[in-house]
N, C-alpha and C positions, 0 to 999 in steps of 0.2 A: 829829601834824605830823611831816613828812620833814624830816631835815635839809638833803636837797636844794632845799628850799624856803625856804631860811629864811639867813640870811647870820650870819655871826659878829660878836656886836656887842662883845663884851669877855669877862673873866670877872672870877672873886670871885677879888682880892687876899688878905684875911683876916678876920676878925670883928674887930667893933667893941663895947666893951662886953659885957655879961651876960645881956644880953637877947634873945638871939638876930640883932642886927643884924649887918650884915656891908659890906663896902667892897669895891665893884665900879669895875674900871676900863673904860669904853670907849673900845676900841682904834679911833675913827671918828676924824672929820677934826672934825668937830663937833656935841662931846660934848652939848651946849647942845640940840641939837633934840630929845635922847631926854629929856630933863626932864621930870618928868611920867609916865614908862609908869605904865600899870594891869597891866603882867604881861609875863613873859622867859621862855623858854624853855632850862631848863636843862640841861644834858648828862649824862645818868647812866645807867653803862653801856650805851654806845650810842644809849641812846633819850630823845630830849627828852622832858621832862617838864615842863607850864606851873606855873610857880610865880606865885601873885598878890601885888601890891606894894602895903601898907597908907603903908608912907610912903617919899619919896626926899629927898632934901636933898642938892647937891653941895655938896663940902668942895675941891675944888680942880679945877686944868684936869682933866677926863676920868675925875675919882673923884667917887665917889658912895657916901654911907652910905644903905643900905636896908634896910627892915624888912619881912618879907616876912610874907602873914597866918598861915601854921601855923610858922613857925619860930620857939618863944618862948625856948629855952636855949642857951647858948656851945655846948654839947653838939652842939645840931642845927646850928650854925653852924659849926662844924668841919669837920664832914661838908662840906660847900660848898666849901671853900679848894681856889683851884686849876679851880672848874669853870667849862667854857666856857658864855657865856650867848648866846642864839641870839632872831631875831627872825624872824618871816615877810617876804618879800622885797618884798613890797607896804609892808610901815613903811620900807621906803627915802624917804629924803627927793625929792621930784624934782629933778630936772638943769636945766640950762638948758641951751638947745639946742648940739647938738655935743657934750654930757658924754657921757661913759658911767662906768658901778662897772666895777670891773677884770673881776670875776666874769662879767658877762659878752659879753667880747669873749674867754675862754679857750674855748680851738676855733677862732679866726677867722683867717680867711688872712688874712696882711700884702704888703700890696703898696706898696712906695716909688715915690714921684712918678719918680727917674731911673732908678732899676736894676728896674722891674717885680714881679711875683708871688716873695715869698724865700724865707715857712717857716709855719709854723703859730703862734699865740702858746700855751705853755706853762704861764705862770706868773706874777705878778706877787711881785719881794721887794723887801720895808721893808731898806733899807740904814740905817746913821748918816748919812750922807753928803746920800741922795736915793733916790728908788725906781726898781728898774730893770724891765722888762719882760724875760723870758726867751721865746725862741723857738728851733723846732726849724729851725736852717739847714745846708743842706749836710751831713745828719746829725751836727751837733754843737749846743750850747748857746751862740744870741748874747745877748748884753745890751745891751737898749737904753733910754737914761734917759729916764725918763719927765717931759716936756718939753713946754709947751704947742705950743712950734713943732715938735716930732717929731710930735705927732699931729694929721693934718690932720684928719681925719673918719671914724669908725665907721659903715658900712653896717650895720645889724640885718638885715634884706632878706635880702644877699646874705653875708653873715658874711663880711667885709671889715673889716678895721681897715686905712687908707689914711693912710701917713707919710710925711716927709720925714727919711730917717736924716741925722746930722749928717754934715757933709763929712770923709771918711779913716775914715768905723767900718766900713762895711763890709768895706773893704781889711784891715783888721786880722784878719778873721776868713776872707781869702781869700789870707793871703800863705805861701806854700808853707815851713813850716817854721817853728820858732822860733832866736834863738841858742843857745837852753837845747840843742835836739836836736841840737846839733851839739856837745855835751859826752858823747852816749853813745855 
């Protein structure tokens, strides 16, 4: 398995007990629909490797104690801490119409309902706050919060992601100079 193929679903927190169990957090929106796997894809140098799950039990929102079938010592459960756990992109949950996973509309030109065609989307980051969407505009880095009324509809088709930026963001990122530059 590619890791291009396969989405990041969490990783091992720490071990649990002596037995080789270990406490996996998934980093998803809802932790609840992975209950259940028979097998993760784990990250080890470089290359996913499938590990199979004898037992799951969650223990709180987004953590989960699991016993995996050859890992029976703290020993081998050590070794784990820290690694990322990966799934094939097809275990995605489905959407409902209009959804898209952030992953993939990166590549897709954005075009806003008043100001037309603006940048390419870059990147998506987890704020405290809220999550923003990164795009490459005007050869710099905009942010834009990710909002059910910012995004009107994702083109797959034509790799189109179609917004409504909020009123004054764009201006902020189009106004010639900061106060800051006028301290140097």
């Amino acid at each position: 398995m590619h890791i291009d193929d396969c989405f990041l679903l969490g990783h091992i927190v720490k071990t649990h007990g002596i037995k080789g169990q270990v406490v996996a957090f998934f980093d998803v929106d809802y932790p609840e629909d992975y209950d259940g796997l028979e097998s993760v894809f784990l990250e080890q140098q470089g290359r996913l490797i499938p590990f199979f799950i004898d037992k799951m039990e969650p223990v709180q929102k987004g953590r989960f104690i699991i016993t995996f079938e050859d890992i029976k010592t703290i020993e081998q459960a050590e070794k784990l801490r820290n690694v990322n756990l990966y799934l094939p992109l097809d275990e995605l949950p489905e959407l409902e119409e209009g959804q898209f996973y952030f992953h993939e509309v990166i590549g897709y030109q954005v075009v806003d309902q008043n100001h037309g065609p603006l940048g390419t989307v870059k990147d998506f980051y987890d704020m405290p706050q809220q999550q923003l969407m990164a795009m490459d505009y005007n050869d710099q880095e905009m942010l834009v919060p990710v909002l059910d009324e910012v995004f009107v509809r994702a083109d797959h088709e034509a790799k189109v992601l179609h917004v409504n930026l909020p009123e004054g963001l764009l201006e902020v990122y189009t106004q010639p100079g900061t106060p800051d530059d006028a301290d140097e």
